[in-house]
MARBAKE-87373 format. One record per residue: z, x, y of N, C-alpha, C, O in turn; residue in three letters. Coordinates in steps of 0.02 Angstrom, whole numbers, plus 50000, padded with zeros to 5 digits. Atoms other than C-alpha are relative to their C-alpha. Layout:
! residues N
ZXYZXYZXYZXYALA ...
//
This chain:
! residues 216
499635005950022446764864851318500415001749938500165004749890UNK 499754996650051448244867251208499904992449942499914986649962UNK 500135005650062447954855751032500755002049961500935007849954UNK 499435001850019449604850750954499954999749908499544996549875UNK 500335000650077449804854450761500664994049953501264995549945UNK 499605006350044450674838350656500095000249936499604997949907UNK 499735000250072451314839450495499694994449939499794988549952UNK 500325005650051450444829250340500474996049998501034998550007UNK 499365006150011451524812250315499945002449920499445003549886UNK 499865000350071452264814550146499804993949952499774988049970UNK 500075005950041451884804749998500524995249988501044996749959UNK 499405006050062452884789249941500225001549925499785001049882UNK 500274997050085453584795849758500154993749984500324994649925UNK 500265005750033453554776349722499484997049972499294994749919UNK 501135000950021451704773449746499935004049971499735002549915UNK 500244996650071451514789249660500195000049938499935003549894UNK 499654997750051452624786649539499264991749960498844991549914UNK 500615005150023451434769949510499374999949977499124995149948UNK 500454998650004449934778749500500044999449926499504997449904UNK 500014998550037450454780649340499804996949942499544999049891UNK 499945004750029450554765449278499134997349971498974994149921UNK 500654999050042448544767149273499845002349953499305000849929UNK 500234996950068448574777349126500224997349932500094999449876UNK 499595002750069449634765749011499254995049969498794993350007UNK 499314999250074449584760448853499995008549992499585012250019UNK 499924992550018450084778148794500114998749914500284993449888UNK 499805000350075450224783248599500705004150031500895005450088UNK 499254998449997451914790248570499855009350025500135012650068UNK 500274992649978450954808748569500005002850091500295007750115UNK 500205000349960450254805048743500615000350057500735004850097UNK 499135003249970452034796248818500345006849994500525008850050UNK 499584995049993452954813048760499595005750052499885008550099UNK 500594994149952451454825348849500294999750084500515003650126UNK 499985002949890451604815149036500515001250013500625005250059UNK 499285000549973453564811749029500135007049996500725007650015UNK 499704991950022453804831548991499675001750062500025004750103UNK 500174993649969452604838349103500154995650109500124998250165UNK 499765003749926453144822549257500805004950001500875007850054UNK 499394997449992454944830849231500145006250010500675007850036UNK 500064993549994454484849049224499755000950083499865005750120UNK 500404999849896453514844249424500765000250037500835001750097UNK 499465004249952455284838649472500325005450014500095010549987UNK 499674995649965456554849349567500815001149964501245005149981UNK 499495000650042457894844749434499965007549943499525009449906UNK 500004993650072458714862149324500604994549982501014992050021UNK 499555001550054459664853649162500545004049996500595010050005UNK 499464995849979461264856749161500325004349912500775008349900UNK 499554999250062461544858348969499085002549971498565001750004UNK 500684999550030460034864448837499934994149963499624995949913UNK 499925006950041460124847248756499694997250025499394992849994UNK 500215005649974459454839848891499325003750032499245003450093UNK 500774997650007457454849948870499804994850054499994988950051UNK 500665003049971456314843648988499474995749958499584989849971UNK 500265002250048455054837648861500354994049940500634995849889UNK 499805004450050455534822348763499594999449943499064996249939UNK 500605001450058454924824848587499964993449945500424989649929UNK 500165006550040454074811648473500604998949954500674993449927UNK 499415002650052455684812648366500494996750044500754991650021UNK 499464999949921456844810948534499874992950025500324988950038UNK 500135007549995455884795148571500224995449932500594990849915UNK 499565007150088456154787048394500604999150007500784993349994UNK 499164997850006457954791348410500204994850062500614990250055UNK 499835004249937457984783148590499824991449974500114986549998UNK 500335007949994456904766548514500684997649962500944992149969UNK 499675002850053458184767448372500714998150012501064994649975UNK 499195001449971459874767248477499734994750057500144995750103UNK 500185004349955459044753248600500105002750051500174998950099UNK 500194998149928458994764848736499264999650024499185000550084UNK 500805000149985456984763348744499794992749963500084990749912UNK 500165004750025456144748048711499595000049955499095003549962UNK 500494999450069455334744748538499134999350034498994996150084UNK 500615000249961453374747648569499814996149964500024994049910UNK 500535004050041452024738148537499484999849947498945002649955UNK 500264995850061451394739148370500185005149962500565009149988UNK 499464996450058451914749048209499495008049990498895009050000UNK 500334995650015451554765748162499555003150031499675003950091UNK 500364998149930449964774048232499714996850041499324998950083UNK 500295008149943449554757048319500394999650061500284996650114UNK 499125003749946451334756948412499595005850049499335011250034UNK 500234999449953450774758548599500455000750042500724995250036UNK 499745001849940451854760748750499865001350059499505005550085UNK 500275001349924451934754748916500195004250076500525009350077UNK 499754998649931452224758449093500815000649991501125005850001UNK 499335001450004454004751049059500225006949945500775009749946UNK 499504994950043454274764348926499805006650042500225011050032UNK 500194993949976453514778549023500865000850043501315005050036UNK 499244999649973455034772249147500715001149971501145004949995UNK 499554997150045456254771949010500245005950009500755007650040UNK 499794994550032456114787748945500175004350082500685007750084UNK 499824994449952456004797149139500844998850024501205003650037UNK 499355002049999457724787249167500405002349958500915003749990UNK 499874998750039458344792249020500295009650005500865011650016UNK 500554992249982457624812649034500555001050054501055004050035UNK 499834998349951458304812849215500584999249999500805004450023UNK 499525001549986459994805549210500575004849920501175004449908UNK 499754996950050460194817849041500185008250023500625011849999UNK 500134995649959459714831849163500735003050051501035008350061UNK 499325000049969461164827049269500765002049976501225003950012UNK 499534998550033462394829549143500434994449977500984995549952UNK 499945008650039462664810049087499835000349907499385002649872UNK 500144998050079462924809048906499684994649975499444991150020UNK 500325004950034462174796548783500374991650000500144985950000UNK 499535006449986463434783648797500084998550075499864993150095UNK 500185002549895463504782149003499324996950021499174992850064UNK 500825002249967461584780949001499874993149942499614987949962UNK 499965007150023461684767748860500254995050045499904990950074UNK 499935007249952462664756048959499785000050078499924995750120UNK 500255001049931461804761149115499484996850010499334992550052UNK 500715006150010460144755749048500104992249979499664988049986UNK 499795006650037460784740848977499694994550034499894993050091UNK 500465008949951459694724349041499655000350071499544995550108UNK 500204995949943458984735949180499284996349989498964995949936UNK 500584999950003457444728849253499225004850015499395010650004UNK 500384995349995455694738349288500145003050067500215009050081UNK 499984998949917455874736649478500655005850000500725011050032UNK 499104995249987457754744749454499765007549969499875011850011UNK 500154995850023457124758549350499275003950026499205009950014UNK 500204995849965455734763249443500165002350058499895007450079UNK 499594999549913456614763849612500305007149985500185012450012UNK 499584990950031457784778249509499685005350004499685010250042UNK 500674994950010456464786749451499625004350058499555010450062UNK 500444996649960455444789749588500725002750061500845008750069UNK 499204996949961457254791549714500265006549959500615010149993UNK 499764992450008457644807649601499445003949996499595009750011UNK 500414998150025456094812849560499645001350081499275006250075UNK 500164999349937455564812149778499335002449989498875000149954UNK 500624999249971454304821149837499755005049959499185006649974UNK 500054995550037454204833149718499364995949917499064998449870UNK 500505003150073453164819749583499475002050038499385001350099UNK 500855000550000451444823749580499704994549990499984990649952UNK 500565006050035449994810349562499765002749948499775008849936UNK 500054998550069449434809749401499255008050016499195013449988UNK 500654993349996447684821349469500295005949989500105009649944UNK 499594994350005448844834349491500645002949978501055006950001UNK 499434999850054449994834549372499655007349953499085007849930UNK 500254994850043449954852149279500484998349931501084997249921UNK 499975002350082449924848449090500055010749954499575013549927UNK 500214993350059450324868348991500574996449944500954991649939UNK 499535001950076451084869648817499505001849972498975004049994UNK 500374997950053450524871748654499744993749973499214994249943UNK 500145008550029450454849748600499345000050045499164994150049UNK 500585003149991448814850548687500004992350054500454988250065UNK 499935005249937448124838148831500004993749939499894993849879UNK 499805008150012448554817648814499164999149966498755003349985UNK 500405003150031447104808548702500004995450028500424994650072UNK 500145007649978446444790848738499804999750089499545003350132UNK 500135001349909446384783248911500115007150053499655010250080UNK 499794994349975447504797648996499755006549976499945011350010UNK 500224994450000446534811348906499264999250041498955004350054UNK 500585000449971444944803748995500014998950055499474999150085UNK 499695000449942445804800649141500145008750016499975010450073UNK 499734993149978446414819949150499275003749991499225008850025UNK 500384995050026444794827249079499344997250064498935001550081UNK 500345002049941443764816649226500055004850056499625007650089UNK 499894997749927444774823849359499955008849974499915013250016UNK 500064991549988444654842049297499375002949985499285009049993UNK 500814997449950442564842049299499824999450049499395002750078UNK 500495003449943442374830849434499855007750053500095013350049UNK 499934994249956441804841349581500374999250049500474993450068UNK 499375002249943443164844549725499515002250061499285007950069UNK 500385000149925442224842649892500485003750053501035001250066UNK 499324997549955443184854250018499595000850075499065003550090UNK 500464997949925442904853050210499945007750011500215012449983UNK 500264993950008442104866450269500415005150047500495004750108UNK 499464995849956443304880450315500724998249962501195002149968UNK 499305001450022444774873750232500335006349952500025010149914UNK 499734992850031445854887250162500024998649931499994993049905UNK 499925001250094446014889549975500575004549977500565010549991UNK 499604994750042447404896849880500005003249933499795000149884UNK 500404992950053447234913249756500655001149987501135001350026UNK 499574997350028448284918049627499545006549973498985006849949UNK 500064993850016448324936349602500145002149926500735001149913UNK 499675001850057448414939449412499745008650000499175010950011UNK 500164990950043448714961149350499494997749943499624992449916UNK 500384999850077447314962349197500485007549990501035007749963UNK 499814993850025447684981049186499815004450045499735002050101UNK 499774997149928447574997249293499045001249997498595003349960UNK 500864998149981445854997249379499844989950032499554988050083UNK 500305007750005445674975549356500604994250031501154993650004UNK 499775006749986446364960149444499864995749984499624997049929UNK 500185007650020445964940249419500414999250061500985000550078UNK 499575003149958446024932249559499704994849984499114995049964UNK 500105008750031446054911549520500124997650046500614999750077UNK 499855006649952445944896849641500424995549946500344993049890UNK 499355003750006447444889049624499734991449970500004989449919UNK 500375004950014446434872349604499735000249922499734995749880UNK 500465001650062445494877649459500374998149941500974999349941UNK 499775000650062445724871149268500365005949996500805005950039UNK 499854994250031446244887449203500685003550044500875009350035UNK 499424998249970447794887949322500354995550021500834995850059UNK 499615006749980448304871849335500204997049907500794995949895UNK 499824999750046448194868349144499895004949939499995003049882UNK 500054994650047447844884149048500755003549998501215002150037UNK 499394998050019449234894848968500535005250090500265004550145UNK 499764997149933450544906449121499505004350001499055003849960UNK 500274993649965449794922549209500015005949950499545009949955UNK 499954994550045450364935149060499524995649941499174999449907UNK 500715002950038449124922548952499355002150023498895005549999UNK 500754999249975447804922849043499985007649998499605010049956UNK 500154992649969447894940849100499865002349900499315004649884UNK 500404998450069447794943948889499314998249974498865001549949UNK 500705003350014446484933648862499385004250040498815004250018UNK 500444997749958445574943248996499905007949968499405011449973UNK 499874993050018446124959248917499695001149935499445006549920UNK 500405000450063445434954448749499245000250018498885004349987UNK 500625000149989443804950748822499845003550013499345004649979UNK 500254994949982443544965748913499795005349958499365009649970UNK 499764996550049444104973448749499375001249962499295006949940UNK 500405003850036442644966648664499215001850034498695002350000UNK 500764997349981441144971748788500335008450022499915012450002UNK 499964994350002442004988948835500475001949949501055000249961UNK 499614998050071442764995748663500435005450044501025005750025UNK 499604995149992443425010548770500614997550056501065001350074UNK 499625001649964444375001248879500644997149991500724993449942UNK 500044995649976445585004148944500005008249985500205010649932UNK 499884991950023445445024748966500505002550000500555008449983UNK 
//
């Protein structure tokens, strides 16, 4: 009997882009971490260096302070934002990406509601957004704090149940001549630890450390 093989249905990047909306309020720290590393998942290259991937905590002030982002809630290290600003700033981010300058995306945002701005969002951003589980977080600013750091730090003990037989994917990492690392693709340490020439040091230090002569 021949068995017929079907393709996974793709995700919605609306609903996923919604998922998101579970992790709000954000501090301003938190808000720059997600929107950097949701824009780095995306399939978008910037056309200018101006327009970084990463929106930093100064980049947001600058946005609250020209009314392109909406003032948050609360002052100082109290000020919170929402869902609506998470949308903001990826609107913002993405349409900077494109090669839209500061003045086009001012009056583009202009009295824009949530519904309109997430529709964008997730329409450039397709299939290519991750859910927040699998969203890879590197850098040096360190994972999100608060809700979203307990939200991210959940999903990367919990245990992953895999049917039995299901394939797994292995990254091959050089240490040095004699040593490999090979990593499930799944695990912490390759989903948010530093690239492959990190790790492979880190590995190289250690070895360093129980064999002094190594390598010969």
């Amino acid at each position: 009997m021949l068995k017929t093989m079907t393709a996974a249905p793709q995700r919605d990047p609306l609903h996923t882009l919604r998922e998101y909306k579970n992790l709000a309020p954000w501090n301003l720290h938190d808000l720059s971490i997600l929107v950097g590393a949701v824009l780095q998942a995306s399939a978008i290259t910037p056309i200018n260096a101006a327009a970084r991937a990463t929106p930093s905590q100064r980049t947001i002030r600058f946005y609250v302070a020209r009314g392109l982002v909406s003032p948050p809630e609360g002052r100082g290290t109290a000020a919170t934002y929402t869902y609506r600003h998470f949308l903001q700033l990826l609107c913002i981010k993405l349409r900077q990406m494109e090669g839209a300058t500061l003045a086009a995306i001012t009056r583009d945002m202009e009295d824009q509601t949530g519904d309109v701005l997430e529709r964008r969002a997730a329409q450039t951003l397709g299939v290519a957004l991750p859910p927040p589980d699998r969203l890879s977080l590197r850098g040096g600013e360190g994972l999100p704090r608060g809700r979203s750091g307990r939200a991210i730090n959940a999903w990367l003990t919990r245990d992953v149940e895999r049917e039995q037989g299901a394939p797994s994917s292995w990254r091959r990492i050089p240490v040095g001549r004699g040593v490999e690392l090979h990593l499930d693709a799944d695990h912490p340490l390759a989903r948010l630890g530093p690239d492959e020439a990190g790790v492979a040091e880190m590995v190289r230090q250690a070895l360093a450390k129980l064999l002094p002569q190594w390598p010969a």
